[in-house]
N, C-alpha and C positions, 0 to 999 in steps of 0.2 A: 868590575864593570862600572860602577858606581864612581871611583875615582876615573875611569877612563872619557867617563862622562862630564862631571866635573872638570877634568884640563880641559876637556874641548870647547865648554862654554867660558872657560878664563880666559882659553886664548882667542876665542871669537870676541868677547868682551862685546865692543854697544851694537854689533850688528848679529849679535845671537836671536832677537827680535825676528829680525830678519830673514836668517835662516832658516828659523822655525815656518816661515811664513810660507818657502820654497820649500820644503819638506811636507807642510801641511799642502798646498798645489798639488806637489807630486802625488803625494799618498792619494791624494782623491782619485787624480788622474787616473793610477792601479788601482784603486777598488771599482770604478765607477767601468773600468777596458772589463776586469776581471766579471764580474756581474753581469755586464753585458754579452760578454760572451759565455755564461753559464745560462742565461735567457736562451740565447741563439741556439745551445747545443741542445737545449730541454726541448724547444720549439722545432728543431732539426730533428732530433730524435722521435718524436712522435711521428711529423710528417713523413719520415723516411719507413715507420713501422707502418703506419696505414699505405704505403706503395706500394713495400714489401708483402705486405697482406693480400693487397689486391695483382700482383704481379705487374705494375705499370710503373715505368721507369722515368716519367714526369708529369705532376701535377692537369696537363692538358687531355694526358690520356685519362688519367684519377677522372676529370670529370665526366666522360663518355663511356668507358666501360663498368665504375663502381656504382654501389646504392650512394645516392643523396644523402646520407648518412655517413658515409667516408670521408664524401667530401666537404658534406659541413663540419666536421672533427680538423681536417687541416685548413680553413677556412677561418673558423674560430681559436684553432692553434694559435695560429699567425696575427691576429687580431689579439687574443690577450698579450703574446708578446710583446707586440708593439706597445701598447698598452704599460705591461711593467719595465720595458725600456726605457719611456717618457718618465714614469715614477721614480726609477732607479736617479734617472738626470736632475729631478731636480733635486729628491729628497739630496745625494753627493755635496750640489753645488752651496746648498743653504747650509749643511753642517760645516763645508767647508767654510764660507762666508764669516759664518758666527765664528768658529772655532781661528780664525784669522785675524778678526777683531779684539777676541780677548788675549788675544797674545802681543796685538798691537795696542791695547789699552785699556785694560780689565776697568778702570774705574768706569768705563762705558758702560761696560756690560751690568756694573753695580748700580746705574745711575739708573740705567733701563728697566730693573726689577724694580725701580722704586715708583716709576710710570708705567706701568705692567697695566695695571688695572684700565687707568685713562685708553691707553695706547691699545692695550688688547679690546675695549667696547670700541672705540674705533676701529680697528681693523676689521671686528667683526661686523659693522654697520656696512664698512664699505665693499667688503671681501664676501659677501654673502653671495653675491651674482657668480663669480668664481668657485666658492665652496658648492653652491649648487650646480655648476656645470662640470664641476671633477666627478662629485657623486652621481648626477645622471649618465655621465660613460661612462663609471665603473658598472652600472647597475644594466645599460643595455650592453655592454659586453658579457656580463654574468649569464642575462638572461637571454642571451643572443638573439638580443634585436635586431645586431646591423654586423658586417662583417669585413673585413676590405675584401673587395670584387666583387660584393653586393652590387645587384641594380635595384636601386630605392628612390623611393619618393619621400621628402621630408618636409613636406610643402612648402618650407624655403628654397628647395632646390631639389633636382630630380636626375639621377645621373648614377654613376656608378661610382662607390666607396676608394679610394686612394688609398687614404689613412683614417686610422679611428687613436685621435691623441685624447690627454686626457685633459684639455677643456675644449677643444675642437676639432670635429669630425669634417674630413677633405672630402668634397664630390665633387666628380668633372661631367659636364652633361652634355648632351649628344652634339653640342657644339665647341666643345675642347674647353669651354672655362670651368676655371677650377671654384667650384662655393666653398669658402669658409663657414661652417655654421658653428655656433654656439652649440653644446649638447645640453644645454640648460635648457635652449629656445627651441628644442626641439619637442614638441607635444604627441606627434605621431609618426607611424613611420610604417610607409607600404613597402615589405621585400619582395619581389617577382627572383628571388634566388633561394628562397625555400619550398619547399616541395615541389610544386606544379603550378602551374600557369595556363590560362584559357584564353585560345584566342576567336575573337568574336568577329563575323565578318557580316554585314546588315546590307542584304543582296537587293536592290531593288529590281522589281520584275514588271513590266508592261502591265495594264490590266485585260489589254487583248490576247495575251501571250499563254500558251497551253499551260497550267501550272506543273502537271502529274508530269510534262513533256521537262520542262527546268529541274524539276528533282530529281529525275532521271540522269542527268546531266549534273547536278550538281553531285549525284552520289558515288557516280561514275569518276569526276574529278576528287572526290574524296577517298577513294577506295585506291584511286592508282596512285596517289600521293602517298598513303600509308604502307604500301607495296613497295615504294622507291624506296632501296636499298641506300643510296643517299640523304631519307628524310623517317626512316622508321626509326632511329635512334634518339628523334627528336618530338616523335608524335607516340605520345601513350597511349589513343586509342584510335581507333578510325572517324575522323569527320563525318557529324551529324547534322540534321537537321531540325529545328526546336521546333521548327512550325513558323508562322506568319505572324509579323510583330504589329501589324497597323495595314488599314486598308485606306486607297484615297483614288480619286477620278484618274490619276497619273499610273498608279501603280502601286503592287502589293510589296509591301517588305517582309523578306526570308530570310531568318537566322540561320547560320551555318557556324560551328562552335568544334572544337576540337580541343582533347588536354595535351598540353604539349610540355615538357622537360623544363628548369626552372631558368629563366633569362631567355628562353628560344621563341614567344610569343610574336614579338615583331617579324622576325625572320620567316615563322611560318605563315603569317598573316598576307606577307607582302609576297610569297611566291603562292599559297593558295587564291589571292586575287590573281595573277598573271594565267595562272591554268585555268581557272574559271573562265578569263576573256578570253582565251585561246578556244575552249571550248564552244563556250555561247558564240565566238564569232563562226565553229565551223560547221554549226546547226542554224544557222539564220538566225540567232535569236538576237533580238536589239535592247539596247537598256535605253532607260528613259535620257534624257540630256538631265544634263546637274544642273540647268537654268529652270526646271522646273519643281526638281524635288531638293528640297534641303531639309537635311535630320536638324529635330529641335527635340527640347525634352529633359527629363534626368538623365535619361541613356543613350539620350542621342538615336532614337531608334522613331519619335514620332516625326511623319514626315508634314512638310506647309507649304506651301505656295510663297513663293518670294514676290514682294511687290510688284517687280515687274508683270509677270501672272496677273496679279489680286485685278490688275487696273483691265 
């Protein structure tokens, strides 16, 4: 084998350099296909076992019929994969790179250990911002911070997860643009796709208007929403009332609160307002104009007079 080797590189003679070079290409090419698709089958594998567990034959059903718990397991599957995909690509391309260099000119590669030192506090000076955004999405993927199909808030950007790579995490927000953020710049991070989610509705009500006659009416609207066979799968408990958040000459504000299923918060908010006006409209009940009450505050729940009023 040895001598079979030997003819080959006498008769390649000066372009044996070279072919090493396309050799080394290839070879990366096959580890780098190979690996990835051992990712794929690991990450396939799993998913297909929690489906098979819960008897649902795609991920859409996974989310409606399983515990929160199923679905964060393939959720976070697909998130580490992704994850050591990115890893798998670069660590490939860099050993290829080097390993292509010293074939094309070892005394490079000799020259470079002898600026190791210079070269490496440089790189570390410069490379630090990078070194710290690999390690922060290693560390929120571990600790599953964030997940793709997350709805998160990252105070640079608020929207739903794309990709979680390994210096930056994709979110596209309710208006289709895509954020790029830094996982380094990332300091905090609101998920509305673990556990449960509260949706809060801040009812303003006349102060001439019967109160005990509105929560009747609101509980009514709470109780048949929870009953619709279309929205019990999204409401965990039945629509409550907290009690009265601020009083003012316009009008009493009424907290109406309900737990709802993880990411389903806006959806349920915006059809228990629609049933509420249907209702109130078919009891005579009137709400104040928005020219006179506007929420101010931390929660947005105290209500003031807008200049126009004050004058």
């Amino acid at each position: 084998m040895q001598q079979f080797f030997d003819s080959v590189i006498e008769f390649l003679g000066p372009f044996w350099p070279l072919a090493q070079v396309l050799l080394i290409i290839l070879g990366a090419f096959v580890v780098h296909w190979a690996l990835q698709q051992i990712i794929k089958r690991f990450v396939g594998q799993i998913v297909a076992g929690v489906k098979r567990k819960r008897g649902v034959d795609d991920t859409q059903m996974l989310a409606i019929r399983s515990p929160l718990e199923s679905v964060r397991t393939v959720q976070r599957t697909r998130t580490i994969g992704q994850v050591l995909g990115n890893i798998v690509t670069v660590v490939v391309v860099v050993v290829a790179v080097l390993w292509c260099i010293g074939v094309i000119s070892p005394s490079f590669l000799q020259s470079l250990t002898v600026l190791s030192a210079a070269i490496g506090a440089g790189l570390g000076f410069g490379a630090q911002k990078i070194v710290g955004d690999v390690l922060n999405g290693i560390f929120m993927v571990i600790e599953d911070q964030i997940g793709v199909g997350d709805e998160v808030d990252m105070e640079y950007a608020s929207g739903t997860v794309e990709a979680v790579g390994v210096r930056v995490t994709q979110v596209r927000d309710v208006y289709g643009q895509l954020w790029y953020v830094r996982n380094g710049e990332i300091q905090r991070v609101g998920n509305n796709s673990q556990g449960w989610n509260r949706a809060i509705i801040d009812l303003p009500v006349p102060y001439s208007e019967d109160r005990a006659k509105v929560q009747r009416i609101v509980e009514g609207v709470g109780k048949g929403m929870y009953e619709d066979v279309d929205w019990m799968m999204k409401l965990l408990e039945e629509p409550t009332i907290w009690g009265l958040q601020s009083l003012s000459a316009e009008a009493v504000i009424m907290r109406i609160t309900v737990k709802t299923s993880p990411g389903e918060r806006w959806g349920v908010e915006r059809e228990l307002r629609a049933r509420l006006q249907d209702a109130l409209k078919a009891e005579d009940v009137s709400l104040p104009p928005l020219n006179l009450i506007a929420f101010d505050g931390p929660n947005g729940i105290e209500p003031r007079k807008n200049s126009a009023t004050d004058e």
